[in-house]
C-alpha positions in Angstrom: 0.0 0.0 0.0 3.1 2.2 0.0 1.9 4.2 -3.4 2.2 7.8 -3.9 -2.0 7.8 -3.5 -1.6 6.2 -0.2 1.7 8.5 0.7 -0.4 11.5 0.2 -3.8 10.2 1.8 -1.6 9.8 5.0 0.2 13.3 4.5 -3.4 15.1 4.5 -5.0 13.6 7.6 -1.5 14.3 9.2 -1.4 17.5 8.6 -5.3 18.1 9.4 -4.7 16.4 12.8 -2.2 18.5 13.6 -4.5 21.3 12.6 -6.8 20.1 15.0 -4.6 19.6 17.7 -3.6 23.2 17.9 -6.6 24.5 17.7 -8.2 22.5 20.2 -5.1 22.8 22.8 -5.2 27.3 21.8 -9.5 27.2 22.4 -9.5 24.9 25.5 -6.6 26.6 26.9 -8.6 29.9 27.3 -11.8 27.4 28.1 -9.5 25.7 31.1 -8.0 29.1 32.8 -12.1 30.9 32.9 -12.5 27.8 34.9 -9.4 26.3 36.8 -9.6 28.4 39.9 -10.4 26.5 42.8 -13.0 28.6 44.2 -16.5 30.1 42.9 -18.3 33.5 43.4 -21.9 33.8 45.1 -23.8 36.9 44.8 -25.8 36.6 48.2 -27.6 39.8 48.5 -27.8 42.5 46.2 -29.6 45.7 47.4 -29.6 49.1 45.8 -29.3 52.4 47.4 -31.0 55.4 45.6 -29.4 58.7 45.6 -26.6 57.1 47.9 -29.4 56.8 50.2 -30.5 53.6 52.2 -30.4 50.2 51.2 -33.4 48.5 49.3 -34.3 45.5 48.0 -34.9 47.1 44.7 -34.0 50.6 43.3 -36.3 53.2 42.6 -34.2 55.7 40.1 -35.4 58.9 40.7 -34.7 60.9 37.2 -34.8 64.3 38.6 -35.2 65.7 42.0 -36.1 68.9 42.3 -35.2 70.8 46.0 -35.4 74.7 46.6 -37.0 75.2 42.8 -33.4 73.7 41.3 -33.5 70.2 39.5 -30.5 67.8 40.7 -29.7 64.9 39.8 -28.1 62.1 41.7 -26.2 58.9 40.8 -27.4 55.5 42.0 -25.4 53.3 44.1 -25.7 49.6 44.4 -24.8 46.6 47.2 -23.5 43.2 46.8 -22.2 40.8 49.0 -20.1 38.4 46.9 -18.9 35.6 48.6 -15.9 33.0 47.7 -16.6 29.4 48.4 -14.2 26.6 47.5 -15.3 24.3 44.9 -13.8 21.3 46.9 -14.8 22.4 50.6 -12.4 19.2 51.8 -9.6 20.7 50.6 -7.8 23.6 52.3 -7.7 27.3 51.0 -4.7 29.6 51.7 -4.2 33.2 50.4 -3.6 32.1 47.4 -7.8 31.4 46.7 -8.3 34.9 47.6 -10.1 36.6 44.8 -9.6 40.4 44.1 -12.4 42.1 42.2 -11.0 44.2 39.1 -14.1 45.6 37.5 -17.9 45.0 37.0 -20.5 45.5 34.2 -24.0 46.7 34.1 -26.6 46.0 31.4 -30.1 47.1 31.7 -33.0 44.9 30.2 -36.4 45.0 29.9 -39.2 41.7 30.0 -40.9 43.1 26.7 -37.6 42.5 24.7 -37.3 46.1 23.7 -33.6 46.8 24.6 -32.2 48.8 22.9 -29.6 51.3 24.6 -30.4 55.2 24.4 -34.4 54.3 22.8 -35.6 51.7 25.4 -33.4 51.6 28.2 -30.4 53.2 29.3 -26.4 52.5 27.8 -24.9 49.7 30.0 -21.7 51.0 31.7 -18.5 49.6 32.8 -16.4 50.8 36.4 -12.9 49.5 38.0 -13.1 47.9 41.3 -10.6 46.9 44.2 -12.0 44.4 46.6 -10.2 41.1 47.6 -12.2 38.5 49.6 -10.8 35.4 50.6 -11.6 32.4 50.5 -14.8 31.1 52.6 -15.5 34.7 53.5 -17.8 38.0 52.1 -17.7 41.1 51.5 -20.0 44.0 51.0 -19.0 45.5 46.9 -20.8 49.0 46.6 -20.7 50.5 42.8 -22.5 52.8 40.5 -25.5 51.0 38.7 -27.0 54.7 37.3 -24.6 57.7 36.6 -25.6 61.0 36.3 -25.2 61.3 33.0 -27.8 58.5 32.1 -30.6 60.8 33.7 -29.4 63.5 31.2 -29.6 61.1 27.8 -32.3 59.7 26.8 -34.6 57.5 27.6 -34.4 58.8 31.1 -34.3 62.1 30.2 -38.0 61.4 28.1 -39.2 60.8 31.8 -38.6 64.1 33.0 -42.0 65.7 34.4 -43.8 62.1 34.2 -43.1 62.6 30.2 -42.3 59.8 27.7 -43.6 56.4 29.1 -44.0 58.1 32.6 -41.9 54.7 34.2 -39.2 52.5 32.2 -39.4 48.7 34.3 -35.6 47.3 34.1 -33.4 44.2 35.1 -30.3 45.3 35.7 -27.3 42.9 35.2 -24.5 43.1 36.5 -21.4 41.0 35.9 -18.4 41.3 38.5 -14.8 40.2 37.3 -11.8 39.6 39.3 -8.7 37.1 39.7 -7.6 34.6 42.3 -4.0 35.2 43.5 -2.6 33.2 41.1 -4.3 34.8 38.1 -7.1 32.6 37.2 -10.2 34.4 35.3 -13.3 34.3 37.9 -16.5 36.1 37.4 -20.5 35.9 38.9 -23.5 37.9 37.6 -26.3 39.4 39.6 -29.7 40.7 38.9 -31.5 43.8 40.8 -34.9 45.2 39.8 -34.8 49.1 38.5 -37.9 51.0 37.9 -37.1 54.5 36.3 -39.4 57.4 36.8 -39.7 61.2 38.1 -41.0 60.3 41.3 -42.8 62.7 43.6 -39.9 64.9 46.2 -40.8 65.2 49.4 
């Protein structure tokens, strides 16, 4: 069987093979780091504070408030507590399984489908963050889920003086992203209810 036909048969699934090889060892190197860390996140709570104000179970985004005859607008702070369990609770954790938040991303969705950014609901944003936890322990994240800026673009901005829809109804998303200590990719995703409006000042 040793013809030039056979020779070259043999060359070609070689060389495929070998194709296949490195792409499978380049893909499910990337698809082996997102996961190889020995511990997981856990969003446990997740609470959000309007105005910087108190701690709620959803948020109520106020797009204007209006004090002394002046509108103001405020940003809108959120809570989590993230917590870092090990995926094999037999096994010891050091420093090492420590996980150090580096940044987080919101995206705002509605249950009608009708998502589109700056028409139906507001631009998703992205913000740095600093927090380690460590392993089998939790820690309160606070962040920015509305900036001011959103309640001067629109769709919020359409809401002004009960205008435009009069409330936008959003799930907010947000996706936190951070390290272990030695450098694998680790992230968790949250969900908060955000109802946009111009509610009534006191």
């Amino acid at each position: 069987m040793n013809t030039p036909l056979f020779r070259s048969l043999f060359a070609a699934r070689l060389a495929l093979g070998c194709a296949c090889l490195l792409t499978s060892v380049s893909c499910g190197g990337e698809l082996l780091r997102t996961g190889r860390a020995p511990v997981y996140l856990v969003v446990a709570n997740m609470q959000g504070q309007a105005g910087g104000g108190t701690n709620t179970a959803f948020l109520l985004s106020d797009v204007q408030v209006i004090r002394d005859g002046v509108a103001n607008f405020f940003n809108d702070n959120a809570v989590a507590t993230i917590r870092v369990v090990a995926k094999n609770p037999t096994v010891a954790t050091t420093d090492i399984n420590a996980v150090t938040l580096t940044r987080y991303r919101v995206v705002f969705l509605r249950s009608d489908g009708r998502n589109t950014p700056g028409v139906d609901v507001p631009y998703g944003i992205d913000g740095g963050l600093g927090v380690t936890i460590s392993a089998g322990s939790q820690a309160d994240v606070t962040f920015e889920i509305v900036r001011h800026q959103a309640k001067l673009e629109p769709p919020l901005r359409n809401l002004v003086g009960r205008g435009g829809l009069g409330f936008i109804s959003t799930i907010a998303e947000i996706t936190f992203f951070g390290r272990d200590q030695n450098g694998n990719d680790i992230s968790v995703t949250g969900r908060l209810d955000v109802q946009f409006g111009d509610f009534a000042d006191d």
